[in-house]
C-alpha positions in Angstrom: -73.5 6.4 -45.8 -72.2 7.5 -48.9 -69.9 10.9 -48.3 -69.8 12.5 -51.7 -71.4 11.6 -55.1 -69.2 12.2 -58.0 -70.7 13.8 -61.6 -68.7 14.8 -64.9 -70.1 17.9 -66.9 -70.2 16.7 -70.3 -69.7 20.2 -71.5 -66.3 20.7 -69.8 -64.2 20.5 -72.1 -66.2 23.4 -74.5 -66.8 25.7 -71.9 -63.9 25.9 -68.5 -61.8 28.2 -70.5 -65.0 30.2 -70.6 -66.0 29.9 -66.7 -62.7 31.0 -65.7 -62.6 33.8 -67.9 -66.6 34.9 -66.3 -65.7 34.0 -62.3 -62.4 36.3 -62.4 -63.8 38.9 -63.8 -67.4 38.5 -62.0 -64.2 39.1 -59.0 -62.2 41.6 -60.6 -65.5 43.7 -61.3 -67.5 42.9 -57.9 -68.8 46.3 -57.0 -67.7 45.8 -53.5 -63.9 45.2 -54.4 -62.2 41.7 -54.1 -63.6 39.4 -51.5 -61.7 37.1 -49.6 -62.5 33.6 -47.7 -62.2 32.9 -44.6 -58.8 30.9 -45.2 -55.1 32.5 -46.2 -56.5 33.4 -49.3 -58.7 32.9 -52.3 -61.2 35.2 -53.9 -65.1 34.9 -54.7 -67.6 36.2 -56.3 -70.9 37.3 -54.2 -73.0 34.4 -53.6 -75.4 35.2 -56.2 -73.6 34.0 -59.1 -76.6 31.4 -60.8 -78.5 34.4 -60.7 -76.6 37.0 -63.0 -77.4 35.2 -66.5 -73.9 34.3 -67.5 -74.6 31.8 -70.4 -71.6 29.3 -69.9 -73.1 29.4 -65.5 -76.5 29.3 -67.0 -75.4 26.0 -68.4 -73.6 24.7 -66.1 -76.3 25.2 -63.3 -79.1 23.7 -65.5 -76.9 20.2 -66.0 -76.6 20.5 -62.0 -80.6 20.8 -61.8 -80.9 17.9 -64.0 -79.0 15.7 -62.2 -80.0 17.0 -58.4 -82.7 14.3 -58.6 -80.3 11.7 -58.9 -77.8 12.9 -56.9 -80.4 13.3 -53.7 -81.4 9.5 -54.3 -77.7 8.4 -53.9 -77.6 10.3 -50.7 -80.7 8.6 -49.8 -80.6 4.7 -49.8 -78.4 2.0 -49.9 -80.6 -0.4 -51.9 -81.9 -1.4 -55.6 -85.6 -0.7 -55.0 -85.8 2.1 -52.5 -89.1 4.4 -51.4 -88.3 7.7 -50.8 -90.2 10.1 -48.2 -89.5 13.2 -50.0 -89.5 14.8 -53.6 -86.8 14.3 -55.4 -87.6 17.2 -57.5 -87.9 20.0 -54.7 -84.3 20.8 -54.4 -83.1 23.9 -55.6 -79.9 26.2 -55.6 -80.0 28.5 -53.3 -76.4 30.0 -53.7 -73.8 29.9 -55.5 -70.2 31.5 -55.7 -67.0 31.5 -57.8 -63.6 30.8 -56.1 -60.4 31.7 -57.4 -57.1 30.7 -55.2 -53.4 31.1 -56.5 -50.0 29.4 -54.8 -50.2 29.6 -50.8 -53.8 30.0 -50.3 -56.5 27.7 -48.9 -59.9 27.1 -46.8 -60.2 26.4 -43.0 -62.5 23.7 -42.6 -66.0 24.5 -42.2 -69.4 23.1 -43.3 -72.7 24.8 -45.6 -75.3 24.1 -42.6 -78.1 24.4 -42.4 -78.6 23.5 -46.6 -79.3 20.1 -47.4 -76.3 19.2 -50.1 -73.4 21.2 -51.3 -71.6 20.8 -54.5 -68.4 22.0 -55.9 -67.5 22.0 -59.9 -63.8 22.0 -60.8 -63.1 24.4 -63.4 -59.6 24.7 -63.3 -57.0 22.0 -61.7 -53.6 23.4 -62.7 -50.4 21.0 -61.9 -50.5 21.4 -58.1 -53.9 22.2 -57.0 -54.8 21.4 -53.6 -56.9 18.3 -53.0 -60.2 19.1 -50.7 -60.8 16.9 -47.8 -64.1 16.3 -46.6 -64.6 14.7 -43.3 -60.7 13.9 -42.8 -60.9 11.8 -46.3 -59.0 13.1 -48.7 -60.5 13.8 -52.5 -57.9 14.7 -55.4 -60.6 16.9 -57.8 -60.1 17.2 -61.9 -61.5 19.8 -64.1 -64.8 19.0 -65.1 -65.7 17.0 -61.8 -68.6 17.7 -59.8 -68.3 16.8 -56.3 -71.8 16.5 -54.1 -71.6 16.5 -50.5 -74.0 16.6 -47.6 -73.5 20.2 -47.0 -73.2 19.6 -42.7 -70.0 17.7 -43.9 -66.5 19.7 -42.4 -64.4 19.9 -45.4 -61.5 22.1 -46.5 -58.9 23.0 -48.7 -55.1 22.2 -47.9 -52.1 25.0 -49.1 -52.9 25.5 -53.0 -49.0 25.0 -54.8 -50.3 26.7 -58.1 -51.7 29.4 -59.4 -55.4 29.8 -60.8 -57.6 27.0 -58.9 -60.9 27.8 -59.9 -64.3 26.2 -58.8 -68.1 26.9 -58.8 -69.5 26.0 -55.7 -73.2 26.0 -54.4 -75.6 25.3 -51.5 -78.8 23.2 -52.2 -82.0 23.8 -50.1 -85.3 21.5 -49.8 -88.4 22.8 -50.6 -91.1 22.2 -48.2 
């Protein structure tokens, strides 16, 4: 079975100076205050954040729909000429969240069930960022990456030695 499915946002480059600057602000102006994750540290945004009509997110999130189909057909067979028995065009985000973590913070392990797939874009990777390990295998991340995972997957983030890890992160559903 394959564990994660790799993508590279072709817009990277033009716009991860941009998502930074909108997910620490979308923190530093959360009307609830600063929210931390269950870990030693990090901050996030509320889980709504493909939904607030930020035009660097709005991009981002629409290359993500684009390529869902794909992605789910990766997931989904190990051969050349495969039948599928669902719609590879009913997936859908149904959350998604900014993270922010500086030098000494990480993420217990945990998993996204019950949501199909899981993904998590790469923003920022300063000198030092924390690789994430899903299912005990180890996965050094770059900015622009996109990493897919089945989202019952344990995975977590070791101790960050940097400051200003930043990464979009989202949980895909099936429509029935």
């Amino acid at each position: 079975m394959v564990s994660i499915v790799l993508g590279e946002f072709p817009r990277a480059v033009e716009l991860n100076s941009i998502l930074y600057d909108r997910v620490y602000e979308n923190i530093l102006n959360n009307d609830e205050g600063v929210r931390y994750c269950d870990s030693l540290g990090g901050r996030r945004t509320d889980w709504n954040l493909h939904e607030q009509k930020i035009e660097e997110v709005d991009v981002l999130i629409a290359w993500i729909k684009n390529i869902l189909p794909d992605v789910s057909k990766r997931f989904a067979t190990k051969t050349e000429q495969p039948t599928y028995g669902y719609d590879v065009n009913l997936f859908e985000i149904a959350e998604c969240w900014g993270v922010h973590y500086n030098q000494g913070e990480s993420l217990i392990e945990h998993c996204h069930f019950p949501y199909s797939l899981s993904f998590i874009y790469y923003v920022r990777t300063p000198k030092g960022t924390a690789p994430i390990t899903i299912e005990d295998e180890i996965f050094e991340v770059k900015e622009g990456q996109c990493v897919f995972f089945l989202a019952s997957q344990y995975h977590s983030v070791g101790l960050n030695d940097c400051d200003g890890r930043c990464a979009i992160i989202g949980n895909i559903s099936y429509r029935f």
